[in-house]
Each structure stands twice: as structure tokens, then as C-alpha cells.
C-alpha positions in Angstrom: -6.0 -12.6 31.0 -4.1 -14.1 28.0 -5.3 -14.0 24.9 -5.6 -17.2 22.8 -4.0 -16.8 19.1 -6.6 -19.0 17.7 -9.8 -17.7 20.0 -10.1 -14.1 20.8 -8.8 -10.4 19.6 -7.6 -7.5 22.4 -11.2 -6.6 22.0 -13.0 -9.3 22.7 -14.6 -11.0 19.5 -13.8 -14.2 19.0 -11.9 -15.8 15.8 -12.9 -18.9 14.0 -11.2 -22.3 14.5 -9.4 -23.8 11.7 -8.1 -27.3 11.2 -5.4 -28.5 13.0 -2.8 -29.6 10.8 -1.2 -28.7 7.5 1.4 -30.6 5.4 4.7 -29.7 4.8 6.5 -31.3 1.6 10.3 -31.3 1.9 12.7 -30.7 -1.6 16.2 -31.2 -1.8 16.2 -28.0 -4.1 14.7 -25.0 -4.3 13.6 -25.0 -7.9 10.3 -23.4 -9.6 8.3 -26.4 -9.4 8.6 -27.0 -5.5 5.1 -27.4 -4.7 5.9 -26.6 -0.4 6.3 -23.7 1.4 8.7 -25.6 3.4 11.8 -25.7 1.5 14.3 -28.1 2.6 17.9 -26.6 3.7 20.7 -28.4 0.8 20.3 -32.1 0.0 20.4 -33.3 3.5 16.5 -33.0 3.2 16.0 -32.0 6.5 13.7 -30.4 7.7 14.0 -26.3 8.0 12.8 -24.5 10.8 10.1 -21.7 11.2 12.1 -19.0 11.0 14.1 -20.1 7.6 11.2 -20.9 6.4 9.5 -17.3 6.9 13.0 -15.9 6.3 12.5 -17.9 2.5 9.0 -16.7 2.1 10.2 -12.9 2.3 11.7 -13.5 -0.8 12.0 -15.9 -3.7 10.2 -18.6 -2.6 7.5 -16.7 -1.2 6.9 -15.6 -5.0 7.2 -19.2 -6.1 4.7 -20.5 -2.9 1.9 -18.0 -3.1 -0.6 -20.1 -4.7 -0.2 -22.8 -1.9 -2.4 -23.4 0.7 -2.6 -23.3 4.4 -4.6 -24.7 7.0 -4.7 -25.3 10.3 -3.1 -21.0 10.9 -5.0 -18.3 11.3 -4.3 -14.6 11.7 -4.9 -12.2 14.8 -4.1 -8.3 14.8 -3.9 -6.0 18.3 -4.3 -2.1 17.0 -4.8 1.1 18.8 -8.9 1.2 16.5 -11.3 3.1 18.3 -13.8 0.0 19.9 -16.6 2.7 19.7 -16.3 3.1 15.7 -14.9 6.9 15.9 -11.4 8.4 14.9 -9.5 8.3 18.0 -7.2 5.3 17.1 -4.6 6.4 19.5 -4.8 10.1 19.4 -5.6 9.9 23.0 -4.6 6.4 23.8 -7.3 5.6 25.0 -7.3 2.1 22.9 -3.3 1.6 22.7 -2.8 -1.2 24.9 -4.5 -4.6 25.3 -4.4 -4.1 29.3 -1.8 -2.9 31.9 0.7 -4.3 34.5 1.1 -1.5 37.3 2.6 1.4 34.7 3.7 -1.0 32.2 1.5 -1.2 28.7 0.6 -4.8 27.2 0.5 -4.3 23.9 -0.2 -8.0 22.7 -0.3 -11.3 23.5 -0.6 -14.7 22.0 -0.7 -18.0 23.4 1.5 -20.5 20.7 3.0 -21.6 18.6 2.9 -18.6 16.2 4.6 -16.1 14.7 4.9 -12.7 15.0 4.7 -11.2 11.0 4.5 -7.7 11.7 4.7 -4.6 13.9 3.8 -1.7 12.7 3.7 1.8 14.6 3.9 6.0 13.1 4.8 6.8 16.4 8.1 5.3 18.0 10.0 6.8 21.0 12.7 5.8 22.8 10.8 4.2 25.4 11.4 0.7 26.2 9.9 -2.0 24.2 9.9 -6.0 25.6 9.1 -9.0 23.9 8.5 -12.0 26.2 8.2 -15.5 24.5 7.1 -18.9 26.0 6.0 -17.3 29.7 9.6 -16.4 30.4 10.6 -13.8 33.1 13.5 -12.3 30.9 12.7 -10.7 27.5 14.3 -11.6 24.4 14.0 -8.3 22.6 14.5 -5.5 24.9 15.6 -2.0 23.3 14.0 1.1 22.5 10.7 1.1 20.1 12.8 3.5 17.5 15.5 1.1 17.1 13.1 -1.9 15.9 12.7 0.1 13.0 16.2 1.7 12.3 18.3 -0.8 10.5 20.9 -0.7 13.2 19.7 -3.8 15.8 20.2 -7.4 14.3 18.5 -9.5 13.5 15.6 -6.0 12.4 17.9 -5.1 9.4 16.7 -3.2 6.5 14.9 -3.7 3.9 12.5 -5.6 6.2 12.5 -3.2 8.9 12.7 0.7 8.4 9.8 3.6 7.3 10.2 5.4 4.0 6.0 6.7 3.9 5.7 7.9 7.6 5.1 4.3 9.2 7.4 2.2 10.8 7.6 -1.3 9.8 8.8 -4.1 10.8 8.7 -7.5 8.9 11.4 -10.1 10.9 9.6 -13.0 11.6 9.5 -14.0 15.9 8.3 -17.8 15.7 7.5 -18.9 19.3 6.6 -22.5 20.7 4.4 -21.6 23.7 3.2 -18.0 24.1 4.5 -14.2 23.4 3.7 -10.9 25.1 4.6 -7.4 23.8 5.3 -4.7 26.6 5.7 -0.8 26.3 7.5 1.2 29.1 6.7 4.4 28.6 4.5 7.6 29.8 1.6 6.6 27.0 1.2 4.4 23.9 -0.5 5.5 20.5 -0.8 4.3 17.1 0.0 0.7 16.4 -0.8 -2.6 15.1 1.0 -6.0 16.2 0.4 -9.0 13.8 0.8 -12.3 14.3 -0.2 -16.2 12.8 -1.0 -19.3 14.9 1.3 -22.2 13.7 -0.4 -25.9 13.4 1.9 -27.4 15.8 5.3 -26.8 17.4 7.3 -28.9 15.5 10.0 -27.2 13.8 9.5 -24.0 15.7 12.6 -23.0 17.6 11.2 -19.8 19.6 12.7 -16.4 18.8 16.5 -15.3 19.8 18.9 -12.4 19.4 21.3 -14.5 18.4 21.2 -16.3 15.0 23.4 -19.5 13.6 25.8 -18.6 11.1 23.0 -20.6 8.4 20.0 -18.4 9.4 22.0 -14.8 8.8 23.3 -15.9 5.9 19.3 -16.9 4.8 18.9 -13.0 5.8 21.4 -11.4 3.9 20.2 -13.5 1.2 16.6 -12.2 1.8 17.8 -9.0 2.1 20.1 -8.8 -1.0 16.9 -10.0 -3.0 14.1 -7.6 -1.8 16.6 -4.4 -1.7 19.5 -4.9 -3.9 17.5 -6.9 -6.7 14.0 -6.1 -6.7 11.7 -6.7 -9.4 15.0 -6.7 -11.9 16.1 -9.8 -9.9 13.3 -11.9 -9.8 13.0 -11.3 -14.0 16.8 -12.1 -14.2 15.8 -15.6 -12.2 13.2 -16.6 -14.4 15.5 -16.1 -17.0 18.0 -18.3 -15.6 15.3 -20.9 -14.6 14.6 -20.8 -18.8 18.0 -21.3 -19.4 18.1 -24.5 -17.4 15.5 -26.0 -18.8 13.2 -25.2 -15.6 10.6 -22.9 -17.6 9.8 -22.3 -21.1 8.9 -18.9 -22.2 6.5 -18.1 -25.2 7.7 -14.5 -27.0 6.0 -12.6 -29.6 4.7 -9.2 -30.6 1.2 -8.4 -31.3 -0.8 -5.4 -32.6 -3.3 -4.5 -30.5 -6.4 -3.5 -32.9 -9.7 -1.6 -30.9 -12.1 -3.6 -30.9 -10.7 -6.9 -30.6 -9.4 -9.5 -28.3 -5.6 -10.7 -28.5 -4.4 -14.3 -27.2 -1.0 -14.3 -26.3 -1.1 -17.7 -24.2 -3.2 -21.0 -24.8 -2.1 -24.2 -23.4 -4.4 -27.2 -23.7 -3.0 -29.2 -20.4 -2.0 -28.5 -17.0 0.7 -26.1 -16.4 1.6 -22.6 -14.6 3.1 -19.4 -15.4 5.5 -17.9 -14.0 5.8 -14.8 -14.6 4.0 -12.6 -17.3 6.0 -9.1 -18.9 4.4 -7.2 -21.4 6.3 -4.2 -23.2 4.8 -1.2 -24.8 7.0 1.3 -26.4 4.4 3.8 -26.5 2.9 5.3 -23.6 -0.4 3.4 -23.1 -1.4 6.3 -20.0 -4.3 7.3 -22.2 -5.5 3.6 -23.0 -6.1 2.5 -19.1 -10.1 3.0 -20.2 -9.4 0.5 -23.0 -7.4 -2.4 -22.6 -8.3 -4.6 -20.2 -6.1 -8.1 -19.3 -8.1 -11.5 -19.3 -7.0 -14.8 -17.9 -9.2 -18.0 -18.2 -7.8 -20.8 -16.2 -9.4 -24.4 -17.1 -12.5 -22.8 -19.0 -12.7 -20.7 -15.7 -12.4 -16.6 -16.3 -10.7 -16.0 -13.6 -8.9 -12.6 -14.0 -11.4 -9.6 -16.0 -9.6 -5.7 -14.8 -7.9 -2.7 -16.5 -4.8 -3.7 -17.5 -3.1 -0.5 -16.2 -4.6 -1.1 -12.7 -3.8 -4.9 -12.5 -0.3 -3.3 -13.1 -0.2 -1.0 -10.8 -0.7 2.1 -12.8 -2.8 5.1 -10.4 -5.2 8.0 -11.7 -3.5 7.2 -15.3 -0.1 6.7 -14.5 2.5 4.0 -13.7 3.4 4.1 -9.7 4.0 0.6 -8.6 7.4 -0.9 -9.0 6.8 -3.8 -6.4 8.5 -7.5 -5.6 4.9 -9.0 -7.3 3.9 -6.4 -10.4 4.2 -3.1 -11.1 5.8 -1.2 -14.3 9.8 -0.9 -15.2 10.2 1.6 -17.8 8.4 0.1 -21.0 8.0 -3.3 -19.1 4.9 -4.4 -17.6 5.5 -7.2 -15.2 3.4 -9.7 -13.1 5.2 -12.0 -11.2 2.9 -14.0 -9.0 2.7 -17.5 -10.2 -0.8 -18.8 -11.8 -0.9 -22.4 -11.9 -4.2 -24.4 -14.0 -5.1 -28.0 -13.7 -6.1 -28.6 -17.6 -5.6 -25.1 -19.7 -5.0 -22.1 -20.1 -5.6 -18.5 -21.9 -4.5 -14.9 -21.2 -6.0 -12.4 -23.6 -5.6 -8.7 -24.0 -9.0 -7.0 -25.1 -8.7 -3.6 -26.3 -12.2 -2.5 -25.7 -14.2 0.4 -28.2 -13.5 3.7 -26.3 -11.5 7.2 -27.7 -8.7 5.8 -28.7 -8.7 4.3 -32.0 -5.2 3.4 -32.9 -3.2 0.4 -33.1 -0.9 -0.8 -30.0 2.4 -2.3 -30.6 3.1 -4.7 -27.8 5.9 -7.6 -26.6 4.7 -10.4 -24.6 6.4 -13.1 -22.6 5.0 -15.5 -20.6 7.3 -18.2 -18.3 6.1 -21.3 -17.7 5.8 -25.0 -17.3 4.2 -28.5 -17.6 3.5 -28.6 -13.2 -0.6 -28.9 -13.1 -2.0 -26.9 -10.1 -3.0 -29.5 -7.5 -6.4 -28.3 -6.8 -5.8 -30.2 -3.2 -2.8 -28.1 -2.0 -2.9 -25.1 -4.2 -5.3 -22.6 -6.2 -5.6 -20.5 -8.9 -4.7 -16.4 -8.9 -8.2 -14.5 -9.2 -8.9 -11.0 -9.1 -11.4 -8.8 -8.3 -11.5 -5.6 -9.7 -13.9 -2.8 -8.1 -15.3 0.4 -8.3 -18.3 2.6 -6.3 -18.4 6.3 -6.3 -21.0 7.5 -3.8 -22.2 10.8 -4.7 -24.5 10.6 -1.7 -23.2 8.9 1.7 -24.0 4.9 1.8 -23.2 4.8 5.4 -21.5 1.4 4.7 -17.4 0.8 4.5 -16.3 0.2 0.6 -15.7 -3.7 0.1 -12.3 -4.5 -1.3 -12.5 -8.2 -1.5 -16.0 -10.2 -0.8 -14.9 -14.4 -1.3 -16.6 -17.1 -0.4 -15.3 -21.1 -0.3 -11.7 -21.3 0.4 -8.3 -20.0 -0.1 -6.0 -17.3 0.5 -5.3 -13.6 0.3 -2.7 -12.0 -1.3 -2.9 -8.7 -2.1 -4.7 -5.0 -2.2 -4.3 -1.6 -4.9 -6.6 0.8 -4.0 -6.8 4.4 -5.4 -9.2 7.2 -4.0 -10.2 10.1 -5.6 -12.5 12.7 -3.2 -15.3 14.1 -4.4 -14.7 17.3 -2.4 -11.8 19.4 -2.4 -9.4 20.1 0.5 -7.7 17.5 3.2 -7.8 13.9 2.1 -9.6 13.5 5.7 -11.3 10.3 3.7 -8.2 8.4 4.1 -8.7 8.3 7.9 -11.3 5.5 6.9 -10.2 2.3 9.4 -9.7 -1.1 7.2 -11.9 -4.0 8.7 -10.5 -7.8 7.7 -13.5 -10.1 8.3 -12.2 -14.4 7.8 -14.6 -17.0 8.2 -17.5 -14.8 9.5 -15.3 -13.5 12.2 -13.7 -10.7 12.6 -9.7 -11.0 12.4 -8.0 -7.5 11.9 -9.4 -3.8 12.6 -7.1 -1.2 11.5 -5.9 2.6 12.5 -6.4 4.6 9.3 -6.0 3.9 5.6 -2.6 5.0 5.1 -2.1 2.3 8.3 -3.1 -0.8 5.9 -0.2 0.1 3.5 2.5 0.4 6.4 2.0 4.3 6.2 1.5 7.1 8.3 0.8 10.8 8.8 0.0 12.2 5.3 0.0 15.6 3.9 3.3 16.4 6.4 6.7 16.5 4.2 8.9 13.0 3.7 6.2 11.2 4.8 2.9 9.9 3.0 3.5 12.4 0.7 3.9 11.0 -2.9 3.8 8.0 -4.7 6.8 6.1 -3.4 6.8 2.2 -4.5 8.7 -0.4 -1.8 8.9 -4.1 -2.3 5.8 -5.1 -0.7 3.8 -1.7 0.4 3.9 1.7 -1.1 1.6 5.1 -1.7 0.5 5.1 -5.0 0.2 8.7 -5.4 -0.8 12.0 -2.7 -1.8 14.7 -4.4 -4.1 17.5 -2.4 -4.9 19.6 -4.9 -6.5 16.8 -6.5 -7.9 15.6 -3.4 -6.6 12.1 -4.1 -4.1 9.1 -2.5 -4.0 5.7 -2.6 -1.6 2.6 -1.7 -0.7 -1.2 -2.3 0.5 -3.7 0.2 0.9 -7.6 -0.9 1.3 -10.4 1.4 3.8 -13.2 1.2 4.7 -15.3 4.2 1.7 -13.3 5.8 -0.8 -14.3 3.4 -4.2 -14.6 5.0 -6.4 -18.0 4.9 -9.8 -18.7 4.7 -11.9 -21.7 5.1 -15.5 -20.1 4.1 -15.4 -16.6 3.3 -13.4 -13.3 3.6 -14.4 -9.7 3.5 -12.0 -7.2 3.8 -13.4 -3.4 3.6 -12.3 0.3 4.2 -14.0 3.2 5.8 -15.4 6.0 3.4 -14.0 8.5 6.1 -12.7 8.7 10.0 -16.8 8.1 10.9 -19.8 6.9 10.0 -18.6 6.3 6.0 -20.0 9.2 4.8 -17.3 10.6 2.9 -18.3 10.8 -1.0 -15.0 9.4 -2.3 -14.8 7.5 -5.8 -12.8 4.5 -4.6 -11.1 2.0 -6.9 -9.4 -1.3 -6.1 -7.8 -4.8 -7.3 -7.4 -7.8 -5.0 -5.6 -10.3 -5.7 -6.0 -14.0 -3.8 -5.8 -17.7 -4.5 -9.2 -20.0 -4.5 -10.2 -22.8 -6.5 -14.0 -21.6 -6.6 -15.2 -20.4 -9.8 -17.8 -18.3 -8.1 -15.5 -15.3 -7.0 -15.1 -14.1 -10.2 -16.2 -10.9 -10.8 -15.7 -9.3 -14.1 -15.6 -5.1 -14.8 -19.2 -3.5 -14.4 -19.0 -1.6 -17.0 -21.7 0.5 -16.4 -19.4 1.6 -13.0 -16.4 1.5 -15.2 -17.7 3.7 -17.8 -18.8 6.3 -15.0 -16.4 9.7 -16.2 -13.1 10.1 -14.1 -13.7 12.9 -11.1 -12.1 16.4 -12.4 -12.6 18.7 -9.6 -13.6 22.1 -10.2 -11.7 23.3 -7.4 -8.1 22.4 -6.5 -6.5 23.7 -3.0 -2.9 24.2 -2.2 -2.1 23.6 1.1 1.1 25.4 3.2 2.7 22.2 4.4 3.6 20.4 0.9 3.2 23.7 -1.5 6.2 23.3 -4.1 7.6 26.5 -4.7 11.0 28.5 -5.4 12.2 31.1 -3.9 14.2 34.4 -4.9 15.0 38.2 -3.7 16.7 36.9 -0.1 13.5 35.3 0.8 13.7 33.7 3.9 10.0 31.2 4.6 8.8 29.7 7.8 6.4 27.3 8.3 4.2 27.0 11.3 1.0 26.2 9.6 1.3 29.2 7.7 3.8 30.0 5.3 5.6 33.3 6.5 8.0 34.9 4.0 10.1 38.0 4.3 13.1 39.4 3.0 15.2 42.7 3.6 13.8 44.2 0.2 11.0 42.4 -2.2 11.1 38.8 -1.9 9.7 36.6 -4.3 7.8 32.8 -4.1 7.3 31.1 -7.4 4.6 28.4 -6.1 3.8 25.8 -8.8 0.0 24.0 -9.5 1.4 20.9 -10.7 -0.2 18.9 -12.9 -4.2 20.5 -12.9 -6.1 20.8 -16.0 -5.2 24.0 -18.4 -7.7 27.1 -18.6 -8.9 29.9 -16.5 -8.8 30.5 -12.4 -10.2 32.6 -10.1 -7.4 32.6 -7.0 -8.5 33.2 -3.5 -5.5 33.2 -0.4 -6.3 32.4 3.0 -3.6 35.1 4.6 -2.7 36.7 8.1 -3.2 40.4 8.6 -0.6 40.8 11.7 1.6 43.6 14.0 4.9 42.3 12.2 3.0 42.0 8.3 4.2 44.5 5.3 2.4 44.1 1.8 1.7 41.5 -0.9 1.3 41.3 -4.8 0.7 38.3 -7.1 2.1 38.3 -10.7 2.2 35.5 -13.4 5.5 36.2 -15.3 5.1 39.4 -16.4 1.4 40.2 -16.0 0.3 41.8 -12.7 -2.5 39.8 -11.2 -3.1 42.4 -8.2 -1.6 45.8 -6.7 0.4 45.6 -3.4 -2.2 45.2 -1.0 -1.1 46.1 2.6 -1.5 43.2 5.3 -0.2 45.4 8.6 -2.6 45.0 11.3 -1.8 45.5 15.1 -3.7 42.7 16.3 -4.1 39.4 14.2 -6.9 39.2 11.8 -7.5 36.2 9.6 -8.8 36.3 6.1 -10.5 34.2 4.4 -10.3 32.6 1.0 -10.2 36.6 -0.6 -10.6 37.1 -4.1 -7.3 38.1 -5.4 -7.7 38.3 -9.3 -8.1 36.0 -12.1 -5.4 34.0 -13.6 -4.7 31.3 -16.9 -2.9 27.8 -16.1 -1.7 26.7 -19.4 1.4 24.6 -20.8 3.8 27.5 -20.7 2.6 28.7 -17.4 1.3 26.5 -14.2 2.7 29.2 -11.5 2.3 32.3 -9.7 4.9 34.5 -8.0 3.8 36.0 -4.8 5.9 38.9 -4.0 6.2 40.9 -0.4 7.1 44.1 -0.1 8.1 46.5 3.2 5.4 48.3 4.9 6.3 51.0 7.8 9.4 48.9 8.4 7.3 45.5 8.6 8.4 43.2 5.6 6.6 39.7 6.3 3.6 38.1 4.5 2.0 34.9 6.2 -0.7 32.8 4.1 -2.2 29.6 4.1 -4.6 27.6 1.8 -4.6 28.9 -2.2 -7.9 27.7 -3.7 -8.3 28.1 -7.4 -11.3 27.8 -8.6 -12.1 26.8 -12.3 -14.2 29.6 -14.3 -16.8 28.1 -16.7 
């Protein structure tokens, strides 16, 4: 059976009904003050088609058209989730296909016109991937899954296709008139999530090819060169050109930031919209992110109340986010998604009471103009900031975004910080986008959400690593703590009544005890979802665990004395004579340790001693056994972490002509 794009999901439930029709405005140029996500192609003023238009919203005018509205388009997601609310989101395959035709999986279907946004998988192959469009019996993409992702099939070119945090992504918009159906050939599907929009009617839409018009891969080397060559650094150079033409005005200054007081660094008493906002701090403000806080007050409406550091993109304290829409560059704070007001205007910094009780030096510039947000075809940026640490399990998902009225979303930070130490298993937690009342999108994981995949394994979720539109944050498992951003441009999601979007505490049940943070960002012109900071959350002490484990897998460490080191989920290191393993704690709190290593006693195992520098932490200890023995978290001595030393040197010595030392997990354990 097909599924309807605007009725039902692979599993079932249905989708609400949205109006029918939404109105395109046509410009000659392509200029700030456009108020249509429909941009015309030169002065001809005709008309574009779907696909430039999406191809547009990837980059520059996406930015520009965010706060405009859509109707008559809603969003439906096929994923691998586990329809019985456990973990198995296409471990066993069980969910990964919509239904099947003989040995053939259908992964997703859609009955038009639409648009396919997004396809998202951690698990390609070189199995065959089809992609049918308008109940045609010959595909129009037909290649293996890998190479949708590889940068090396046009039209799925890089930036907007590839994988850079362990999922593969791919972003090139497929509009199609009348239907589309995704098929796998291969032994067995997993992981994967296939995204797509319903259109309000099939003008303009010329269904998906291979083969583009000179015009249309041009508009994608364009889109390209913008997300990947310029970034963030091109978007602020176009604002200043826009100033420079008379487009925008910018107001400049430098303030003082004083504790205990509020700062204006924009009022305008009529209609208008920013830009783009940049703030500059030439100190580092790392140790402020409890204190200042950034407030924007659109038409007497407070509309924006967060940490400054987190609306920027900062995570656990530090900057991470370098992103098309905000994040930090060097000194410069930047947020470039536009925020248009009907009447006026204020944007405040409030540099709250707290530890900190010196003076802030800080640059301001805000881009903008006289257009007045046309509360009929566009709204005004909101936030919600958010915080819950469950010290006991809720048994309920954590809420991201809760918005009622109408409007669209745009985008999700969300930082997680476990409350026990280990695996960041929490992160396993499924998101859940509910629109209208009606469940749209059920997602594979956490990492999943941010275009991710397969954390705590090397080059892939692994570290904070920022792309244009989706990024980790930060992975760190000592700390027990991760967390990711993903922003939505020609993707972003509508909704006519309300919107909950939430995430698992955990891969069941919720009843993980993670302290979970978040901003979302969206577009609405109802007062009511404003939600300030709850301070009394807020105020709540940052998690510092009391002990941090080192796992085998990502352990940074250096080695010396013709060490040689396997991994197969134990480190194993030998040498001829003594080898040597400096492994490094990173970045956890000074002051004194007991160490414990989880280690193999085995047929093929010499001996083992720890030292820190020059100080002996234990006597060679011998690890020869002729069978396998496993031991557990053993107490090896006591050690100091401090800012000359954060290491220990494991060292493995020959033992009746056996020379190799196999360990796993290093706990340390903070001593009162």
C-alpha cells in the first residue's frame, strides 16, 4: 500500500492536514529585504522551479527566508525506530523497511508532489539503492547506497552530501510531481531515516533527474561554494556588502559590561529586522556562561531570555559551534538568523550577580533595516532555553521544544551531561517530533537527530566537530558527556497548532539520570511561547563527577620503547624489551586519584608497572596466566592529577619470554 505524504507514517499513525495552498512572491533580485522563499531567477521574473528554489534555501537565502511562513506542506520521516519503544532501531532489522517486494526492501514512499530533504543512514553498503519517482518502471537514481554519500555522483556533491561524525548525510533536494518510492537491494537493511515534505501543488515542480541544465549546476556550485568554501566568514562578508550598498545599516559600539546590570545595545522605535547580530569579547568569557545572559524584546514582546554562551553555541563552558546560523569565530560571537519586529525593538545583555565580579569589555554590531515583519507571512525568532536534571528516573522523554499557535521550527543545541560514569548509553535516547497533535518524525538514536552515528568508535562521533548545519558539540567519556546541533533551513518544520519535539533519557523506558540542556530556536508570532531561564533550574551546580573512566577505543596516549598496541576491545601492548604508554586524562579536575585497571591475565601476558614521571605508582606485577582470567577494576595505587602532570605511563616488561600486557577500562576515582 502507498503511503500518502500528507496522511500516514511507515507505521501507521496518521499526520494532520494542513491547508492547501501557500503564496509564492516573485523578486527580480535577490536582495535582504525579499520577503519570498521563492526567489525569482534574473529580471525576467519568472518563476523558479522547486528544485532552485530548495537549491537557494541551502544557502543564502535560506538565511534571509527563515522567518517566513509555510502552509499548505507538511513533513513525514520513514526510520528504522523500534515500533515497540525498545533499542533495536535496526540492530536486527527488524523495523528497516516500510514493506517488501519479493527480496527487494521499500524503504519509503510518498504520494506527491513533495520533496525529498534528507536521507540519512550510519550504515551504507554497496548494495543497490533505487529511487522511483511519479509510478515510473525505471529508476532515476540507481547506484550503490555508499556513493549517495561520497561526493563523487552528481548531482549528491559535497558539502551537502558526505559524513564527517559517523552518519551519512545527504541534503540534495528530489522534488517530484506525482509519487516517489525508495528501494534497497541488498541481503538486510539497518539504520536509516528518509525525509521528505509534501508541496501545496505541482506547479513549478519539475520531478527529479540525473541530469541538470547548465542554470541549475551552476545554482549548486554556487550553493556549494557558500556552505563549504565560505561558511559563516561569507555570510558576515555579505552583510557587509549589503551595508555598503545601502541595503542594511549597522549600529557599532563598545560597551562595558558591569555585574549586576542590564546593557541595551539595540532599540528601534518602528518596524524593522536584523540581520545579523556579532558580538566581540577579547577576553575569554568561558567562565561568565553562568552570568550573562542575551535578551531580545520584539514589539514589547520578550521573546528571546538564555545564556548567552549557549544561544552561541558554547558546550559544558566552551565555544564548539562554528555553524552557517551562530556559533563563535575566534573573539566573534555571531548570530545570523534574521529577526524581523512589526513596531520595535530591544536586545539587551544582562550580566546577572554570580562569582564573577569584573567588568566585560565587549563590541557589538547589529545589521539591519526599516522592512516591518508582516505578521501575515512571517514571525518573529523565539527561543526556548531548557534545563531538567533527573536525579531520580521521570519515566518521561526530556522536551526540547513545547509551542503552541503557529509557526515554524528551526533549530536544536542540546548538551548532556550523565549523572553516572561510564558509556554515554544515554545518548541512545530516540528523538520523537510531535506537529499538530500528530506524530510526524520518530528517530534512531540521539546522535541520529544531529546527522551522526556510532559514538565512542574513532573518526566518528567522537569530538566536537562543527559542519554547516549539524555537528557534535563535544564527546568526552571520561566526563560521561556529548551533545549536538542541527538547524533547519529549506527543511524547516511548520506547524498550525502546536509542536513538541522531545528526546529519550536513555535507549528505554527514560530512565537514564542525565542533566540535559537545550535551546530551540523557531519562528511564531504568539507571545505565549516564551519561556524565560528558571533560575532556580539554572542555578542548580554543574555535574562534576567523582569518577571519570577511560575507555580502550578513544584513550589518547603516546607511545615509546618499540611499543607496538592492538586494539580488539582491549588495548594489547608489547615490545621486544620494556615498552612504554603515556596515556593522558585530559581535561578532569586537579587533585588526588585512586586508579583501578580492568586488565587480561593471559597464556601470551608478561608483566606490568604504572609510574607518573618519575614516581613509581606500583611494582611490576606479573599478568602470565595459562588460561584467560579477567580482572576487574583492581586497585593499582594512588596517584595526583595536577597542572604539570595529567598522565600515567604504563610500562610492560618480559615474563618467561611472554612480553604483552592487554587492559581495558582505567577508572579513577576522586579521593575526598
Amino acid at each position: 500500500m502507498r503511503h500518502i505524504l500528507l496522511a500516514t507514517l511507515s507505521c501507521g499513525m496518521l499526520l494532520g492536514s494542513t491547508p492547501a495552498t501557500e503564496a509564492h512572491q516573485s523578486s527580480a533580485k535577490r536582495v535582504f529585504s525579499s520577503n519570498t522563499e521563492a526567489a525569482a531567477s534574473a529580471a525576467s521574473g519568472v518563476q523558479e522551479g522547486v528544485l532552485e528554489q530548495e537549491l537557494r534555501n541551502l544557502a543564502a537565502d535560506g538565511l534571509r527566508n527563515l522567518p517566513i511562513f509555510r502552509t499548505g506542506t507538511s513533513l513525514t520521516q520513514f526510520s528504522s525506530y523500534d515500533r515497540n519503544g525498545m533499542n533495536d532501531d535496526g540492530f536486527a532489522g527488524t523495523w528497516s523497511f516500510a514493506r517488501k517486494e519479493g527480496d527487494t526492501f521499500i524503504l519509503a514512499e510518498w504520494d506527491g508532489p513533495g520533496v525529498i530533504n534528507r536521507i540519512w543512514t550510519p550504515t551504507p553498503t554497496n548494495d543497490t539503492i533505487s529511487i522511483y519517482f511519479d509510478g515510473e518502471d525505471t529508476p532515476r537514481v540507481h547506484l550503490p547506497f555508499s556513493q549517495l554519500f561520497s561526493g563523487e555522483v552528481f548531482p549528491f556533491v559535497k558539502p551537502i552530501c558526505g559524513n564527517e561524525i559517523g552518519g551519512f548525510y545527504c541534503l540534495t533536494p528530489m522534488p517530484f510531481k506525482k509519487s516517489c518510492k525508495i528501494t534497497y537491494k541488498a541481503p538486510s537493511m539497518r539504520f536509516y531515516q528518509m525525509q521528505a515534505r509534501s508541496l501545496p501543488s505541482a506547479k513549478g515542480v519539475e520531478t527529479f533527474s540525473m541530469e541538470w541544465t547548465p542554470e541549475q549546476k551552476k545554482l549548486l556550485e554556487e550553493t556549494v561554494g557558500q556552505l563549504w568554501n565560505g561558511g559563516c566568514a561569507w555570510y558576515s562578508n555579505l552583510l557587509a556588502d549589503d551595508t555598503q550598498n545601502g541595503k542594511l545599516e549597522v549600529a557599532e559600539d563598545s560597551y562595558q559590561l558591569e555585574p549586576n546590570q542590564t546593557t541595551v545595545i539595540f532599540n528601534q522605535k518602528k518596524g524593522g529586522r536584523i540581520a545579523g547580530l556579532e558580538l566581540t569579547f577579547p577576553d575569554d568569557i568561558s567562565k561568565l556562561d553562568r552570568q550573562l545572559f542575551l535578551r531580545a524584546i520584539w514589539d514589547k514582546d520578550t521573546a528571546i531570555y538564555a545564556p548567552l554562551t549557549e544561544v552561541f553555541g558554547y558546550a559544558f563552558g566552551k565555544k564548539s559551534v562554528q555553524s552557517l546560523l551562530l556559533g563563535t569565530k575566534d573573539s566573534k560571537h555571531y548570530l545570523y538568523m534574521p529577526m524581523p519586529y512589526a513596531q520595535s525593538a530591544q536586545v539587551e545583555i544582562v550580566y546577572a550577580e554570580g562569582e564573577s565580579s569584573r567588568p566585560v569589555e565587549m563590541g557589538a554590531k547589529v545589521y539591519y533595516n526599516d522592512q516591518a515583519l508582516d505578521p501575515k507571512t512571517e514571525g518573529r525568532l523565539f527561543t526556548q532555553w531548557n534545563r531538567e536534571i533527573n536525579p531520580e528516573p521521570v519515566y518521561r522523554p526530556y522536551p526540547i521544544a513545547q509551542l503552541d499557535g503557529s509557526g515554524h521550527y528551526v533549530g536544536t543545541i542540546l548538551n548532556c551531561q550523565n549523572l553516572e560514569p561510564g558509556m554515554t548509553l544515554f545518548f541512545e535516547g530516540d528523538d520523537s517530533l510531535v506537529v499538530d497533535g500528530v506524530m510526524t518524525a520518530h528517530g534512531t538514536g540521539s546522535e541520529d537527530y544531529f546527522n551522526g552515528g556510532w559514538y565512542a568508535l574513532l573518526d566518528r562521533w567522537d569530538a566536537g566537530i562543527s559542519l554547516q548545519l549539524h555537528g557534535s558539540t563535544e564527546y568526552s567519556i571520561p566526563w560521561s558527556r556529548t551533545g549536538g546541533y542541527r538547524f533547519y533551513m529549506t527543511d524547516k518544520i511548520p506547524f498550525n497548532k502546536d509542536l513538541l519535539l522531545t528526546i529519550e533519557r536513555g535507549p528505554e523506558r527514560n530512565a537514564m539520570t542525565v542533566d540535559y540542556t537545550s535551546v530551540a530556536f523557531f519562528y511564531t508570532n504568539d507571545a505565549a511561547n516564551f519561556r524565560g531561564v528558571d533560575m532556580a533550574t539554572f542555578s542548580v551546580p554543574k555535574f562534576v563527577p567523582n569518577e571519570f573512566v577511560f575507555m580502550p577505543q578513544i584513550t589518547r596516549y603516546k607511545i615509546g620503547g618499540g611499543t607496538t598496541v592492538v586494539y580488539d576491545n582491549m588495548l594489547e601492548m608489547s615490545s621486544p624489551w620494556e615498552g612504554q604508554m603515556q596515556v593522558d586524562f585530559g581535561d578532569i579536575p586537579y587533585g588526588k586519584y585512586k586508579l583501578l585497571i580492568c586488565y587480561d591475565k593471559t597464556p601470551k601476558s608478561g608483566s606490568f608497572c604504572i609510574w607518573q614521571r618519575q614516581k613509581r605508582i606500583t611494582d611490576w606485577q606479573n599478568t602470565y596466566n595459562d588460561k584467560v582470567e579477567f580482572h576487574d577494576k583492581e586497585y593499582i595505587g594512588d596517584i595526583e592529577i595536577n597542572e604539570n602532570c595529567n598522565h600515567i605511563t604504563i610500562h610492560s616488561g618480559t615474563e618467561n619470554g611472554k612480553n604483552v600486557f592487554r587492559f581495558g577500562n582505567i577508572h579513577l576515582i576522586k579521593i575526598e
